[in-house]
C-alpha positions in Angstrom: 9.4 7.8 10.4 7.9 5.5 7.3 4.9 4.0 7.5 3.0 1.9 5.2 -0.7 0.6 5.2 -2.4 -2.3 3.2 -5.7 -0.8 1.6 -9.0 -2.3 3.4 -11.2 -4.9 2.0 -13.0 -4.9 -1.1 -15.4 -6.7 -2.6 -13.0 -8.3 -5.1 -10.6 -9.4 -2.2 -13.6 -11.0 -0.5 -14.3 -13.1 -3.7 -10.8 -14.0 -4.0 -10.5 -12.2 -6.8 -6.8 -11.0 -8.8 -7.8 -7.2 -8.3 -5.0 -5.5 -10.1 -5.4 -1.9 -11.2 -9.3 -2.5 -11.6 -10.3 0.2 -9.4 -12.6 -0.7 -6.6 -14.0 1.0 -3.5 -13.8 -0.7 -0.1 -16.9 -3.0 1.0 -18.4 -2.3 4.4 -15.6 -4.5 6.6 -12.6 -2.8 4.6 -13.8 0.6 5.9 -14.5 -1.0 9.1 -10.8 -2.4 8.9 -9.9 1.4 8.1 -11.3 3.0 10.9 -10.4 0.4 13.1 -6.3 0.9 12.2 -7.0 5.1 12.6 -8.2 4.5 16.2 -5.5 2.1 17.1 -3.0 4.8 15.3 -5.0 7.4 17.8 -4.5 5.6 20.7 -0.2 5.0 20.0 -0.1 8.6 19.6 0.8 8.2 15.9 -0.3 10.8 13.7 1.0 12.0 10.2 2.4 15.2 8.5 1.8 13.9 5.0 0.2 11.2 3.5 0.7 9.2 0.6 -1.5 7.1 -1.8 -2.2 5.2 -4.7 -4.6 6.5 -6.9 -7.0 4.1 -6.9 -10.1 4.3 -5.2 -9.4 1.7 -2.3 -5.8 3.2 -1.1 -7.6 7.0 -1.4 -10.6 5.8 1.0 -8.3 4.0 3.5 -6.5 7.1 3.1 -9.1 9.0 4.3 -9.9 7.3 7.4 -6.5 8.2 8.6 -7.0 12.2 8.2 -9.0 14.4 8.8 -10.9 17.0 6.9 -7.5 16.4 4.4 -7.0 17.8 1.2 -6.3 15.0 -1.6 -3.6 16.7 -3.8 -1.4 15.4 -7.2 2.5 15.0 -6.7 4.4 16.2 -9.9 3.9 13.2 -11.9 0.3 13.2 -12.1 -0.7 16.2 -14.2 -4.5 15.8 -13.7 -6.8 16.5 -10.8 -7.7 19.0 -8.3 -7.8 19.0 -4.4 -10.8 18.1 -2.4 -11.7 18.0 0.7 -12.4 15.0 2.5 -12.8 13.9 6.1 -11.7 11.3 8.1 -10.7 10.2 11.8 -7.3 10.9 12.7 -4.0 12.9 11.6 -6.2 16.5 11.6 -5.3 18.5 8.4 -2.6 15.6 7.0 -2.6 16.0 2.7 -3.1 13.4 1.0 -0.3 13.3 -1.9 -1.3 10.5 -4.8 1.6 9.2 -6.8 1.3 6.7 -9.7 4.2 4.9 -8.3 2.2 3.5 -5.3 -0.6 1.8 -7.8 -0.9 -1.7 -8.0 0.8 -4.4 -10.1 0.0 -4.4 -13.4 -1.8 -8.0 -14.0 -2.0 -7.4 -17.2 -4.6 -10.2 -19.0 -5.3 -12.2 -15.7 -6.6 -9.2 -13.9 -9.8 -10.4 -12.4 -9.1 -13.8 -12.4 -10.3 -16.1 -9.6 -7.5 -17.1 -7.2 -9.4 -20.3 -6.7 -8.8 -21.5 -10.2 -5.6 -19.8 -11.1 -4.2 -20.2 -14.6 -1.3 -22.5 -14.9 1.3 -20.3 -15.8 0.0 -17.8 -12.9 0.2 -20.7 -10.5 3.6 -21.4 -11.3 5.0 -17.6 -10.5 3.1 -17.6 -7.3 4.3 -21.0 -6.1 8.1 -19.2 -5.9 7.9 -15.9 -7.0 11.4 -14.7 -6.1 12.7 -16.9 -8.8 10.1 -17.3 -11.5 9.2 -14.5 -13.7 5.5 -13.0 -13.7 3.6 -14.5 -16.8 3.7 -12.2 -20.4 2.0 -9.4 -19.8 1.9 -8.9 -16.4 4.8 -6.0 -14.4 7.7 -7.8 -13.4 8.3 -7.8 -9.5 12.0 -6.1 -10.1 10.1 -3.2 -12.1 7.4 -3.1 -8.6 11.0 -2.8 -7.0 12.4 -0.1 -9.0 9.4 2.4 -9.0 8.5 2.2 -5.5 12.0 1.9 -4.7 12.4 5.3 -6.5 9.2 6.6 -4.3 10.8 6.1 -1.3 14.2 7.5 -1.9 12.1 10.6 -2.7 10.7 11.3 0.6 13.3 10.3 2.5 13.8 13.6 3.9 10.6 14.3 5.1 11.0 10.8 6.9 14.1 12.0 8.5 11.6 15.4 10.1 8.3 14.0 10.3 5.3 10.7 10.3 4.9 9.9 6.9 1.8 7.8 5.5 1.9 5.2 2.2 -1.7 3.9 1.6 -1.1 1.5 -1.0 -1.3 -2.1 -2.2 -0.3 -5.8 -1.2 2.3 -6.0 -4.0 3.2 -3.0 -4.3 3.7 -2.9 -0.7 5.8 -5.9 -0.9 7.9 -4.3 -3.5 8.5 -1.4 -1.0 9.4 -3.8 1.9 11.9 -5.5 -0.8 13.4 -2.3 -1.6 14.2 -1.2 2.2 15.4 -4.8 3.6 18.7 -5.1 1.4 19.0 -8.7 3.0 15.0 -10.0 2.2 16.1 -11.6 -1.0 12.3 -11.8 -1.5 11.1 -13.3 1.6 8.2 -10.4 1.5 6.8 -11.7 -2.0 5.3 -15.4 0.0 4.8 -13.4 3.0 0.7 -12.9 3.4 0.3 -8.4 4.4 -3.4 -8.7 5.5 -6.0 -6.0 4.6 -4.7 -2.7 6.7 -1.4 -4.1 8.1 0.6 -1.6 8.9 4.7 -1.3 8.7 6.6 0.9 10.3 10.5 1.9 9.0 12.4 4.5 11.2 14.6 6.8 9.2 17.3 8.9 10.6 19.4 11.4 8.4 17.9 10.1 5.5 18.8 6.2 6.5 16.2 4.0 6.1 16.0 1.1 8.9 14.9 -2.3 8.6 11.0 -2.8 8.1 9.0 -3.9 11.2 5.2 -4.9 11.4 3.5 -3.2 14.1 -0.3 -3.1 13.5 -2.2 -6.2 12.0 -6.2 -6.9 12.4 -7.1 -10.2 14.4 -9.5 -12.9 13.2 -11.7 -14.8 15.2 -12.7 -18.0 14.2 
């Protein structure tokens, strides 16, 4: 079984900010978020063989709150870094595997922009972005598609045996969700994936199924 997690907040998604590959820790609620999606994890029974993550900062820490005492290690296409130990609150002795493919999009020159006064151009792509193109200079959705795509088709087997983790991105994520639903079309890039949302995608013989939402935070207003 597949299942994929929305990072926690960070400052930057607070401020409404176009956060990008900038790499920012969780704030105080996103690791609040975090721990709150390991306990509710805890209480379905659902723990995790391996674990998966972006390597920035915010996907590693939400990460974290999903294992414990895990060991963050490189997959083959990183050729820098070294274990270390961490500890979180669920999934006892999960690693935590980081694989460029899970980062996310690559902005490009509006990384950091506010999404209160978007550019233009930016404005336009977001207003239907199955059918426009990203702005010059920012990753095109279909190469989000491509590289995740590619992720998942390389753990497929181990989500045939076992409860596999992604800690990643709201793009990114969308791009895996894209990849997976043959039919979507891109109905996931105007659907809203709140901080720590979680998706859950059985897999039998190395069959993917159809993406399903199982775990989203509720606001109180």
């Amino acid at each position: 079984m597949l299942y994929i997690i929305r990072h926690g907040e960070t400052e930057l998604n607070s401020k409404h900010v176009l956060q990008g590959r900038s790499n920012h820790e969780l704030n105080a609620k996103g690791i609040e978020q975090a721990m709150k999606a390991a306990k509710w994890l805890e209480s379905e029974g659902i723990s995790f063989s391996k674990v998966y993550s972006s390597p920035l900062k915010r996907a590693i820490q939400t990460a974290e709150c999903i294992t414990k005492e895990a060991t963050i290690q490189t997959s083959e296409c990183i050729t820098k870094g070294e274990a270390i130990q961490t500890s979180g609150c669920a999934s006892d002795g999960a690693a935590i595997v980081i694989d460029e493919r899970l980062i996310e999009m690559d902005y490009g020159p509006y990384e950091g922009m506010s999404l209160l006064k978007p550019k233009k151009e930016v404005l336009k792509f977001f207003s239907d972005f199955a059918n426009n193109p990203a702005p010059e200079g920012m990753e095109q959705l279909s190469d989000i598609v491509a590289r995740t795509g590619e992720f998942v088709e390389s753990i497929k087997d181990e989500c045939s045996k076992e409860n596999v983790l992604i800690s990643t991105h709201a793009i990114a994520m969308k791009g895996i969700l894209e990849y997976l639903d043959k039919e979507a079309k891109g109905k996931y890039w105007s659907k809203n994936i709140s901080n720590c949302e979680i998706y859950k995608v059985d897999c039998i013989d190395g069959i993917y199924g159809l993406p399903e939402s199982i775990y989203k935070i509720k606001k109180f207003f």
